[in-house]
Backbone as CSV, one residue per row, in Angstrom:
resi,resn,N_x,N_y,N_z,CA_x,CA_y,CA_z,C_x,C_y,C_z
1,UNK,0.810,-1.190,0.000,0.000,0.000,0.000,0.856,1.257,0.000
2,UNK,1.757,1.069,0.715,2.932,2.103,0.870,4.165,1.381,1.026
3,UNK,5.317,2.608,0.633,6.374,2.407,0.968,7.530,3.915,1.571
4,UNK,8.124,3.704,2.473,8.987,4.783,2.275,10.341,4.641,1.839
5,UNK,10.893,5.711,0.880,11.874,5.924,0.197,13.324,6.779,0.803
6,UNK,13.899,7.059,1.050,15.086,7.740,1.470,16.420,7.377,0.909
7,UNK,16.612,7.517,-0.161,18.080,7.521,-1.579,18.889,8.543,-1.099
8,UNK,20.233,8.493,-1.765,20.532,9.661,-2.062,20.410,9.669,-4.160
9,UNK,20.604,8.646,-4.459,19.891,8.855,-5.783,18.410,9.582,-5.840
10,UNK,17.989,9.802,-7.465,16.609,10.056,-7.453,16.258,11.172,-5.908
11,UNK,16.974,11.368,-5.396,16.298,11.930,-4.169,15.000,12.694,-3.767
12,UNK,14.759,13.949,-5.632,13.670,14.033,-5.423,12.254,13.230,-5.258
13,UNK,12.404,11.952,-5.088,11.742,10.835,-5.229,11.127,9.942,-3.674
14,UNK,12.496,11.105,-3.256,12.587,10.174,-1.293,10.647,11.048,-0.728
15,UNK,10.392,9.656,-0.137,8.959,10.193,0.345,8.341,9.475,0.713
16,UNK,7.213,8.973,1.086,6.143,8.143,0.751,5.618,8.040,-0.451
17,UNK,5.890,6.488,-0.888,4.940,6.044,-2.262,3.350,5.405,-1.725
18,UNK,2.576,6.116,-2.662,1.585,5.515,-2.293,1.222,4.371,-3.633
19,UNK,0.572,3.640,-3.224,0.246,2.796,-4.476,-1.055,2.820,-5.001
20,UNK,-1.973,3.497,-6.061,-2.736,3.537,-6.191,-3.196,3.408,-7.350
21,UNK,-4.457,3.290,-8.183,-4.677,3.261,-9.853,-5.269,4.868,-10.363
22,UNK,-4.920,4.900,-11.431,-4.550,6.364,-11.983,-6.132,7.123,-12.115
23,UNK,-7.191,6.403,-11.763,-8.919,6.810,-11.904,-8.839,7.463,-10.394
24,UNK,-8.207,6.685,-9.647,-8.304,7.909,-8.037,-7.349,8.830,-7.789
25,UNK,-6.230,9.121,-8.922,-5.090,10.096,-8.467,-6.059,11.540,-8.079
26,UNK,-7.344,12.027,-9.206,-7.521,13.139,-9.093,-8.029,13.537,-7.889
27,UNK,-9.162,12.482,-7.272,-9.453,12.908,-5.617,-8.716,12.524,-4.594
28,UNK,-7.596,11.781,-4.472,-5.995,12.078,-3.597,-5.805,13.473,-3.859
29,UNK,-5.468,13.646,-4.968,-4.979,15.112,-4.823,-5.489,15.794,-4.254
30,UNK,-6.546,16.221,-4.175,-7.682,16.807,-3.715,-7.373,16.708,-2.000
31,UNK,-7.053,15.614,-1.005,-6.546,15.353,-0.164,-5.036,15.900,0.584
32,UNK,-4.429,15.315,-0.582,-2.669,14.945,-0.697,-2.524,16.283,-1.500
33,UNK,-2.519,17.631,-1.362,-1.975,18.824,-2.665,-0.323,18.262,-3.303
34,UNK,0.543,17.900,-2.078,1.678,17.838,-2.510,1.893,16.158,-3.296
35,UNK,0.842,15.734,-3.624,1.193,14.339,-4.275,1.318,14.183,-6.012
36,UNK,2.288,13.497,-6.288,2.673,13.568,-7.492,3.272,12.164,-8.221
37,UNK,3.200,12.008,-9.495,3.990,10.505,-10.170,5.377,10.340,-9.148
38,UNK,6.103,9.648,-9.430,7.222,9.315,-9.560,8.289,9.592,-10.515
39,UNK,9.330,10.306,-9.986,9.996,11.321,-11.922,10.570,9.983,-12.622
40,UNK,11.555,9.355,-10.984,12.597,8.183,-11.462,11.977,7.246,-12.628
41,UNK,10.517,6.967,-12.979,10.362,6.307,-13.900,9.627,6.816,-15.288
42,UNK,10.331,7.744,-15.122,9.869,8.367,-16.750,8.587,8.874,-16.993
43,UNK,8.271,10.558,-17.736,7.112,10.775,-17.855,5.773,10.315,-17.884
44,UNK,4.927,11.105,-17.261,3.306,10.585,-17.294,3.244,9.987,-16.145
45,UNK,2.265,9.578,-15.900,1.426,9.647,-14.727,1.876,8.188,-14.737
46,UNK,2.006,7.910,-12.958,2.464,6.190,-12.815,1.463,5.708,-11.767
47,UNK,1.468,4.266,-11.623,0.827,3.905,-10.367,0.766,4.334,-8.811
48,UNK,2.252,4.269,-8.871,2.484,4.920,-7.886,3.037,6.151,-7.767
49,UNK,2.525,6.791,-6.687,2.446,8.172,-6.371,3.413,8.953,-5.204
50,UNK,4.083,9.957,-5.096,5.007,10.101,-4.051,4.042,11.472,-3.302
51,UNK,4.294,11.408,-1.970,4.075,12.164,-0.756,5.737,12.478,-0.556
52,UNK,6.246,13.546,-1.355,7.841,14.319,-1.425,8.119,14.304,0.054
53,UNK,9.104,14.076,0.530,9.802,14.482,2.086,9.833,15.410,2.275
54,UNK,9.865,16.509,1.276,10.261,17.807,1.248,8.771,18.673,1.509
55,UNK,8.080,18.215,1.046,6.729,18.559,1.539,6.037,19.449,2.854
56,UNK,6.105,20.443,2.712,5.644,21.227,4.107,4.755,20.278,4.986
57,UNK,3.749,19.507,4.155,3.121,18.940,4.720,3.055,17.606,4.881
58,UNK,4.390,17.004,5.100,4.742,15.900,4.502,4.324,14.961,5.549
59,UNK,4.720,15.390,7.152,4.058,14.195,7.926,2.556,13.967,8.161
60,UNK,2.189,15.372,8.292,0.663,15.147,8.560,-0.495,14.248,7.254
61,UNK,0.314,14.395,6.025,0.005,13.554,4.993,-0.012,12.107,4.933
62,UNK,1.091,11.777,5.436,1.467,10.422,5.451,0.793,9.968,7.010
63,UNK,0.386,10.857,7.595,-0.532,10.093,8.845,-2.101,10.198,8.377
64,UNK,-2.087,10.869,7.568,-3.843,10.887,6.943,-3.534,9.945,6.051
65,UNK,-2.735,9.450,5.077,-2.602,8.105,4.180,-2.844,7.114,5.348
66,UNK,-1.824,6.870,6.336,-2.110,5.767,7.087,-3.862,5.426,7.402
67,UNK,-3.832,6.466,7.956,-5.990,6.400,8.415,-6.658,6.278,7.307
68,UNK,-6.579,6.947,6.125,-7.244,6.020,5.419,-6.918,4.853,4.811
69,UNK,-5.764,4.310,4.886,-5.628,2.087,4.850,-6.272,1.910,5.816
70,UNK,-6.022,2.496,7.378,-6.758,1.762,8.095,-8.383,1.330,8.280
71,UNK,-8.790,2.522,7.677,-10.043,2.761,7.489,-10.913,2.027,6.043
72,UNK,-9.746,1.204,5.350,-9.707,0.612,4.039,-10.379,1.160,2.562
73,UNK,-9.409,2.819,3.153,-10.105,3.484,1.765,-9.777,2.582,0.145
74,UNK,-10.581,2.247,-0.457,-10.200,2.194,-1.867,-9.512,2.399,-2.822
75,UNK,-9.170,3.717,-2.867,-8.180,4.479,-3.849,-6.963,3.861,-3.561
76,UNK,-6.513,3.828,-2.211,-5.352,3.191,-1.832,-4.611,2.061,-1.914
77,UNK,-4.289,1.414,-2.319,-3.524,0.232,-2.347,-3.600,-0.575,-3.669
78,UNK,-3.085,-1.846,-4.290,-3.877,-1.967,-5.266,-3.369,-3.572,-5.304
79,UNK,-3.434,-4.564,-6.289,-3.669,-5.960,-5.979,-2.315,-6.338,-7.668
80,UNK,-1.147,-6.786,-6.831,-0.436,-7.010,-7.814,-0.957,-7.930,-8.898
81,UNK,-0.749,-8.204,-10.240,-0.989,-9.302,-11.022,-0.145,-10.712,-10.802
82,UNK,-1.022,-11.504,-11.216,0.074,-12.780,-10.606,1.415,-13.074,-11.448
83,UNK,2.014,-13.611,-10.537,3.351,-13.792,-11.343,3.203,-15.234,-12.415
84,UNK,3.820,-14.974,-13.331,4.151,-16.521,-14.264,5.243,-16.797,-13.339
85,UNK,4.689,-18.469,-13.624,5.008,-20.028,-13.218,6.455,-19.657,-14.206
86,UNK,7.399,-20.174,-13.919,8.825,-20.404,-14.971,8.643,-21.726,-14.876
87,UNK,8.465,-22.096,-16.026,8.599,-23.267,-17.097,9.582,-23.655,-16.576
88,UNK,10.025,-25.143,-16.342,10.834,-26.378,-16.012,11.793,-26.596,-17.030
C-alpha cells in the first residue's frame, strides 16, 4: 500500500509512495496537494504516487494516508498481477 523511500539517488523521489490506480489520483490530490507521479520512472502519470519528504506537509500527509488504509479506503492500495510459473 505504501512504501517509504530515502536515496541519495533520485532523491527528489525520497517520500512516501503511495500505491494507487490512476482513476483515483484526481481525488488524492484533492486530499494529498503535494502528491505527485514518480519522476525516477519516466514521464506521465504512474501507479504509484510520491508524498515528497520535502513537503511542508509531509508528515501530517502520510498520517492521513495511514488512516485512510486503516479505514480501508479504496483508492489506496492496489492488488499485484500474478506472477508466471517459470517453465521447467
Amino acid at each position: 500500500m505504501l512504501m517509504l523511500r530515502d536515496k541519495e539517488d533520485h532523491a527528489d523521489d525520497n517520500g512516501v509512495w503511495l500505491a494507487s490506480k490512476i482513476p483515483h489520483h484526481a481525488s488524492l490530490k484533492k486530499e494529498f496537494p503535494s502528491m505527485r507521479s514518480i519522476a525516477m520512472f519516466g514521464p506521465g502519470e504512474t501507479g504509484w504516487q510520491n508524498i515528497p519528504a520535502s513537503a511542508n506537509d509531509f508528515e501530517s500527509a502520510v498520517m492521513k494516508a495511514c488512516e485512510l488504509i486503516v479505514k480501508g479506503d479504496e483508492r489506496l492500495g492496489t492488488i499485484p498481477k500474478p506472477r508466471r510459473k517459470k517453465k521447467k
